[in-house]
N, C-alpha and C positions, 0 to 999 in steps of 0.2 A: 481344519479338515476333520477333527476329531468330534467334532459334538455332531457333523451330516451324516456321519456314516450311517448309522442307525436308519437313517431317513432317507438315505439312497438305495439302500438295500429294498426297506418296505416298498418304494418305489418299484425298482425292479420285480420285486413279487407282481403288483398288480400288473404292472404289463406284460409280465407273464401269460398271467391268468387270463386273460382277457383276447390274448393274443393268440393264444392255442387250446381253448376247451374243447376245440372241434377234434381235435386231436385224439381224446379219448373216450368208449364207448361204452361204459356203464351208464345202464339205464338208471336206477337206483342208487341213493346212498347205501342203502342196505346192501343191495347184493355186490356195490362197490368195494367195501369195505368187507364183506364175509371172502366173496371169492378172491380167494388168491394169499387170504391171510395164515398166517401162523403162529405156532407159540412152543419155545423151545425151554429146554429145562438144561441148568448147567449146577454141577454141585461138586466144588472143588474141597478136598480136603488137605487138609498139611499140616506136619509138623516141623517145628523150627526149633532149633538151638542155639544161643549164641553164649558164648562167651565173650568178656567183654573184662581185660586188665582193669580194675579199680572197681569195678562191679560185681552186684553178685551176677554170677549164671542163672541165666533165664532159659523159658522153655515153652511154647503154646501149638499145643493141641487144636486147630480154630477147623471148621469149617463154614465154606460161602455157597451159598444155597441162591442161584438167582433164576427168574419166572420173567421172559422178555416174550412180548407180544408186536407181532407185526402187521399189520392190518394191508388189504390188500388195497387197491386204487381205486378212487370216485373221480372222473375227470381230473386226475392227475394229483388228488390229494391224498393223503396216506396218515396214516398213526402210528405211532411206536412208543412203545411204552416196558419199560424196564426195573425192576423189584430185587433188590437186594437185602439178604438179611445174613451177618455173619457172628457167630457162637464159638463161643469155647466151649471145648464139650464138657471138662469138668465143672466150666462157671467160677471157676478160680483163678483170675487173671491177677500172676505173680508177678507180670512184667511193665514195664512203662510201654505205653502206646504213643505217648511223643513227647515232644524236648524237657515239657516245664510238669509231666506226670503229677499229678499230689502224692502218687503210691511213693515217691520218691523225697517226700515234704519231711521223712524223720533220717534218722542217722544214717541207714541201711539204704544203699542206693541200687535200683534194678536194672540190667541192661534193658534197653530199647527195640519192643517189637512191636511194628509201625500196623498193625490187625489189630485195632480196638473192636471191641462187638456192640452190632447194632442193627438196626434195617431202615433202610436209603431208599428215595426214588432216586434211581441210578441215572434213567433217561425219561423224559417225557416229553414227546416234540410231534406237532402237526411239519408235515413236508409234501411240496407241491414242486412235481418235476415232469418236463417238455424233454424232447427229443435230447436238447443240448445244455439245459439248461436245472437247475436242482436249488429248492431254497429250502431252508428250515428255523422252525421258531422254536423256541424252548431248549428241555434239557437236552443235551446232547452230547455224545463222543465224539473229540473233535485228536485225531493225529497225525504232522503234520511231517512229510517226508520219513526220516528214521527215528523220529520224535527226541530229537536231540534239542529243540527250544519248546515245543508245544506238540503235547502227550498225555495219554490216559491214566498212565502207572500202573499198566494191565499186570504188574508181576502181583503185589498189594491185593489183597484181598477185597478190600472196598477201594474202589476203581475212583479216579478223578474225569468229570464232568463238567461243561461247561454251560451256562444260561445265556441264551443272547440269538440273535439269530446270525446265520449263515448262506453262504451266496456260491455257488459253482457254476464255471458257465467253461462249455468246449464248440463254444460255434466255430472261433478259430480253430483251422485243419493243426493239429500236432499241439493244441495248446488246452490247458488246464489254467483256467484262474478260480483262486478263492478267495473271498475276502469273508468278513465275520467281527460283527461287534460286540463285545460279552460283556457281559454286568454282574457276573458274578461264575466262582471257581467252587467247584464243591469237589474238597480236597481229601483226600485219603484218611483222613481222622477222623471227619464222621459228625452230624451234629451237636454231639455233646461236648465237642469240646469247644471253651468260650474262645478260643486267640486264633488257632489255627484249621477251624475248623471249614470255613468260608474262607473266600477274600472276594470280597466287594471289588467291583471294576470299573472301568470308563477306559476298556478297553479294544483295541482293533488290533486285526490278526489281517497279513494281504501276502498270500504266495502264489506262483504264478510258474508254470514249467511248461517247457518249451520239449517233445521227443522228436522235433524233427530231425536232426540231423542226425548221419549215419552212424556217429561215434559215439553215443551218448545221449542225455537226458542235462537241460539246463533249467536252473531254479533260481529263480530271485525272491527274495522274501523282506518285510516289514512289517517287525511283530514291536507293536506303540503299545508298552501296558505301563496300566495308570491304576493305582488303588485310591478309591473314593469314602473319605471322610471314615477311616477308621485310622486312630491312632497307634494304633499294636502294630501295624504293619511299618513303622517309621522308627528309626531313633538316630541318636547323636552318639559320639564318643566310640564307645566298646560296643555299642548295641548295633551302630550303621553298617556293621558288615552282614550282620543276621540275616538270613535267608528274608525275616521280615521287610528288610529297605529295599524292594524288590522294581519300585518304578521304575524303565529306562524304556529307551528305542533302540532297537537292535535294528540294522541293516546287513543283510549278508546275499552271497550269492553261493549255488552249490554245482555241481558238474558230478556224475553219475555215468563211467561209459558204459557200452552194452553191446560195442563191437565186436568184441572178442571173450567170449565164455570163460577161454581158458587163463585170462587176464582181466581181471577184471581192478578198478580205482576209482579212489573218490578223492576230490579235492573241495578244501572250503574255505571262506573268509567270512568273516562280520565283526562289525564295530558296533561297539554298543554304548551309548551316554544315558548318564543319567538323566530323569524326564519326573515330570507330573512333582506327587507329594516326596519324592527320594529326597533325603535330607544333603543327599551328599552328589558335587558337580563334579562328575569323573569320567573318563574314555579308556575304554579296554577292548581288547581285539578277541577274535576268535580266529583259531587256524586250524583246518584238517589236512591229513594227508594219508591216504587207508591203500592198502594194494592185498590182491590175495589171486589166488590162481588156483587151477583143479587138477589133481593128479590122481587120477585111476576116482578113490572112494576116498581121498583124500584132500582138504581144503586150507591149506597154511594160509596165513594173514597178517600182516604186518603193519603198523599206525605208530601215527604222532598227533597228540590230540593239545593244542594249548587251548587255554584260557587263560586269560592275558589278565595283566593288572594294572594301574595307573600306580605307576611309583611306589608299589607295596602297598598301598593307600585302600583299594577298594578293587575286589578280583569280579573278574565277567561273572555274570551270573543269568540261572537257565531256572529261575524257580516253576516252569510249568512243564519240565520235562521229564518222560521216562527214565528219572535219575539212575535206576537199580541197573540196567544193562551201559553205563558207561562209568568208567574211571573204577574200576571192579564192580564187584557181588557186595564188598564188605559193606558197601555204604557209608565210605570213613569220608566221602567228598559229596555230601548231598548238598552242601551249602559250600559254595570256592570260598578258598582261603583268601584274605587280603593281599595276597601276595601274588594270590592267580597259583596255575597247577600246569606242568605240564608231562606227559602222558606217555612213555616209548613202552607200546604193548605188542604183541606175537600170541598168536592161537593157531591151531588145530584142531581141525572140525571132520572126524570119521563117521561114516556111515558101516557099520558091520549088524549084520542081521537085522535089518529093519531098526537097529537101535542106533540114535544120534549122539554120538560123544566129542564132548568139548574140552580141551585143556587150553588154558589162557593163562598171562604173563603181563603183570603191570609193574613196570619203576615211575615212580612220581617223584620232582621235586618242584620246587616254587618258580613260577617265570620271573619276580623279581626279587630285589632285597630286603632282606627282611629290615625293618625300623622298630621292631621290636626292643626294648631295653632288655639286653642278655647275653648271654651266649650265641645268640643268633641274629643279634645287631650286624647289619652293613651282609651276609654273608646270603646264598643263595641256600635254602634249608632241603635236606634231602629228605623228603616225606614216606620216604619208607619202599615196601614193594609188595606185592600179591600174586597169590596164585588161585587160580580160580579149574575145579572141575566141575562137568555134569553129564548125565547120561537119562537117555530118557528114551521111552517104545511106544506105541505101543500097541494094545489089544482089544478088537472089539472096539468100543465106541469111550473105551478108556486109556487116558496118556497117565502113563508113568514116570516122575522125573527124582531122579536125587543129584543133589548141587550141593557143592561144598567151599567155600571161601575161607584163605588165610589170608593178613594181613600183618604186616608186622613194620613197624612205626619208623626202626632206624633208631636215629636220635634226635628225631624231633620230638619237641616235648611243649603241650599247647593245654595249659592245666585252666577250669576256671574252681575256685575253692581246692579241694581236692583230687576234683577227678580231670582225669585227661581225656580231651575231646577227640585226640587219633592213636586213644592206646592199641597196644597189639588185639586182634579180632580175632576170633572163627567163627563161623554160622554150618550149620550144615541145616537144608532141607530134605525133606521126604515129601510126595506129592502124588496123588492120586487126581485127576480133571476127568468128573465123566460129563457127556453130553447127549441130551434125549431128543 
């Protein structure tokens, strides 16, 4: 089914096209494309801090300057085109930008801040849409429910994009299908970096949601990802847990109610196996359970998030997803542990003077046993807890946010040479987002 997709989709575009250009009334490509287009200007600044146990403290100054163009309709064809370029303002980047950094290749090792600088086509995509129906070729921002499997990593400075085209169609009354075949992930690092920069695909993405009924929102999803013919993305031994051994098929279903405002849940499942080049043949679950309610300007919320493991063996794994907004702020779980993670978190969410404040609450420990030779052999490992604040306003056509994350480890202890990969954290942000 995996090698048609691609060819089902172009299919669908042409019967599209053909099937409704009457549909729309620009006389001209020109004045197709002029009337109705736009071009917006967005220029995020931030500072970031982390410290980081076994590391030195790091610190970046970055700003992201992006120029997106939207082009208006020609018989239902459209352009969109997107430019990112992100700077450090001193031009003195002290800190690593990702796992395998060279800045990190001599004795002195630098915490990790995932805003390398550079300038990216962000998006670049021809898209042809009918009354019910939307397809799209090229680069694109593809996110997918609360982008818990498949997401942009809108928090990151250089945003994650997808190549490939895509397919929406709502001619069913109350129903949303998308499917999408991608061939390549242009991932938050940026081009310069050679391992993690890209991931090559022979990928399909197929979700489908249903808002008819009165209680809710249903979603089914199968997200088939496949990495093609790059060896960095695979290993054996100590390496097959890395975010790199990333092939599998995930199938899950989600439920969203919308009944009742002042109650609102979410509940989820999915199984996930290994697939395509993954070196390693394994099944692990995924389980939500999320409730929150409104009181006056006030929004409590409560969750249990697992991701499951196959016998400590090889934990679920979500490598194309908005990792930063789940399992805290610290970013100590961007990659599941072997063991899998599971999640008992609590926030409050205040609204006082136009300004939005968050305080959140994670304990983590492993969904299974650890087979580690250790101290932590046979035993279920307690991975520590967090606390996450942020506040944000704001004014004018400028958002203001400052976010602060603590993390603190417990006594798990997951060292590779020296350094420990979940030592205790803080990160504090400061953030300025204007928009033109």
């Amino acid at each position: 089914m995996k090698k048609h997709t691609a060819h089902l989709l172009c299919a669908a575009a042409s019967s599209l096209f053909f099937s409704a250009q009457s549909a729309h009334a620009a006389q001209t490509l020109t004045e197709g494309l002029v009337s109705g287009s736009s071009v917006k200007v967005n220029i995020r600044t931030r500072y970031e801090d982390v410290s980081w146990d076994g590391y030195e403290d790091a610190d970046a100054l970055t700003v992201r300057a992006r120029l997106s163009y939207q082009s208006g309709a020609w018989n239902g064809f459209a352009i969109t085109a997107e430019m990112d370029n992100v700077t450090e303002i001193d031009h003195e980047v002290d800190y690593a930008t990702w796992a395998a950094d060279p800045i990190n290749s001599g004795a002195t090792k630098h915490a990790q801040i995932f805003d390398p600088q550079g300038t990216d086509l962000n998006q670049a995509l021809i898209s042809y849409t009918t009354f019910n129906n939307s397809i799209k070729y090229g680069r694109q921002r593809i996110v997918l429910d609360n982008s818990r499997f498949i997401g942009n990593v809108g928090w990151r400075q250089n945003e994650q994009t997808y190549d490939g085209i895509s397919f929406t169609n709502k001619s069913i009354r109350y129903t949303n299908i998308f499917a999408a075949h991608i061939t390549n992930v242009n991932r938050i690092f940026g081009n310069a970096v050679p391992i993690q920069g890209d991931y090559k695909q022979d990928t399909n993405l197929f979700n489908v949601s249903y808002t008819g009924f009165e209680a809710g929102k249903l979603t089914a999803y199968a997200y088939l990802i496949d990495n093609v013919d790059d060896a960095t993305l695979v290993g054996t031994g100590a390496a097959a847990n890395k975010s790199a051994a990333i092939s599998s098929n995930t199938y899950g279903v989600r439920w969203s109610s919308t009944a009742n405002p002042s109650f609102m849940y979410n509940l989820e499942y999915a199984k996930q196996k290994g697939a395509g080049s993954n070196p390693l043949d394994y099944t692990a679950n995924y389980t939500l359970v999320e409730a929150s309610t409104t009181i006056g300007r006030f929004v409590p919320l409560i969750g249990y998030e697992v991701l499951g493991s196959d016998n400590g063996n090889k934990g679920f794994a979500t490598p194309f997803a908005t990792l930063h907004i789940f399992n805290g702020w610290a970013d100590r779980f961007l990659a599941t542990p072997k063991e899998g993670i599971r999640d008992v978190y609590a926030s409050l969410t205040a609204t006082v003077q136009g300004a939005t404040l968050v305080a959140a609450y994670h304990s983590y420990e492993a969904d299974e046993k650890s087979l580690a030779v250790g101290p932590t052999l046979g035993k279920i490992i307690d991975y520590g807890n967090e606390w996450n604040l942020s506040a944000s306003k704001k004014f004018g056509a400028v958002v203001y946010t400052a976010k602060y994350a603590k993390f603190d480890n417990g006594n798990w202890v997951q060292k590779v040479g020296a350094q420990s990969l979940a030592s205790d954290t803080s990160k504090v942000w400061l953030q300025a987002d204007w928009n033109f």
